[in-house]
N, C-alpha and C positions, 0 to 999 in steps of 0.2 A: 504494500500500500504506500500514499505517499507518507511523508513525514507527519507522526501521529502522537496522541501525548500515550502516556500507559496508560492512564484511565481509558481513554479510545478505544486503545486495544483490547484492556483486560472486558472493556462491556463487550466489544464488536468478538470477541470470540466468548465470550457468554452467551450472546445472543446466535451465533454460529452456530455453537454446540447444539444449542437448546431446538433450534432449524432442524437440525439436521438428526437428531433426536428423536423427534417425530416424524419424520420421514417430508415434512414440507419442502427439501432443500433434497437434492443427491450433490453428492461430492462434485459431479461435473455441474450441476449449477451453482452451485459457492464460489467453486474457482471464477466461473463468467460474470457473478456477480462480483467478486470481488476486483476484478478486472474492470468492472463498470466502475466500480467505489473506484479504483484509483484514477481514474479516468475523470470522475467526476469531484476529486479533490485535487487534481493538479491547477496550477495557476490557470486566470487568463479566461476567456473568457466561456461562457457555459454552451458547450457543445451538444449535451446530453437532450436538452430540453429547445436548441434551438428549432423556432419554425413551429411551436407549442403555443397555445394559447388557454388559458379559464378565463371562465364567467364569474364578475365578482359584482357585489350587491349591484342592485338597480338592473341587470344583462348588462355589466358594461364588460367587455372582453381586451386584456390585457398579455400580452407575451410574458411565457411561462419560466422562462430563461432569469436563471439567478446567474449575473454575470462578478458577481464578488463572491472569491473562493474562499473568502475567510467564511462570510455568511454559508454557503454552503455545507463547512467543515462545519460551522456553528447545529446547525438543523440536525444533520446525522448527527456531530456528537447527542447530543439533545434525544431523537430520538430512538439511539443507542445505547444512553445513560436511561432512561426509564424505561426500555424495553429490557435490560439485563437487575435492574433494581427490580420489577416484578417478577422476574423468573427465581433470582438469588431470594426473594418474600415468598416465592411458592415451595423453592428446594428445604428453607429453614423449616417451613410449616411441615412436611412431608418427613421431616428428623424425627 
């Protein structure tokens, strides 16, 4: 992946496990997504989403393209820090 803090890591392979665990994930799609993930944390400008567009209140429709990779890093960390905190609150429960 690109340059990532450990927290990153230690949730984004929490949440790997936990994929792939249940069978939602096979090992050849990890790698592809994980290849997206880096893909979509290198610098510059967002590739992934270009030529995208949502509808946001009122139908006003907007390009979908988050071109600041920090913001990006931001989101995934974000939804890989509370995707690997409710898995680590189910694994305690299940002790």
């Amino acid at each position: 992946m690109a340059t990532v803090t450990r927290k990153f890591r230690d949730d984004f392979d929490t949440w790997a496990a936990d994929r792939l665990a249940k069978g939602e994930f096979t090992q050849a799609d990890m790698s592809e997504f994980k290849d997206m993930l880096r893909r979509d944390l290198t610098a510059g400008p967002d590739q992934l989403r270009e030529g995208l567009t949502v509808v946001i209140a009122a139908g006003v429709e907007v390009p979908a393209t988050i071109d600041d990779y920090e913001e990006r890093y931001r989101l995934w960390a974000d939804y890989f820090a509370l995707e690997a905190e409710a898995i680590r609150e189910l694994q305690r429960k299940a002790a």
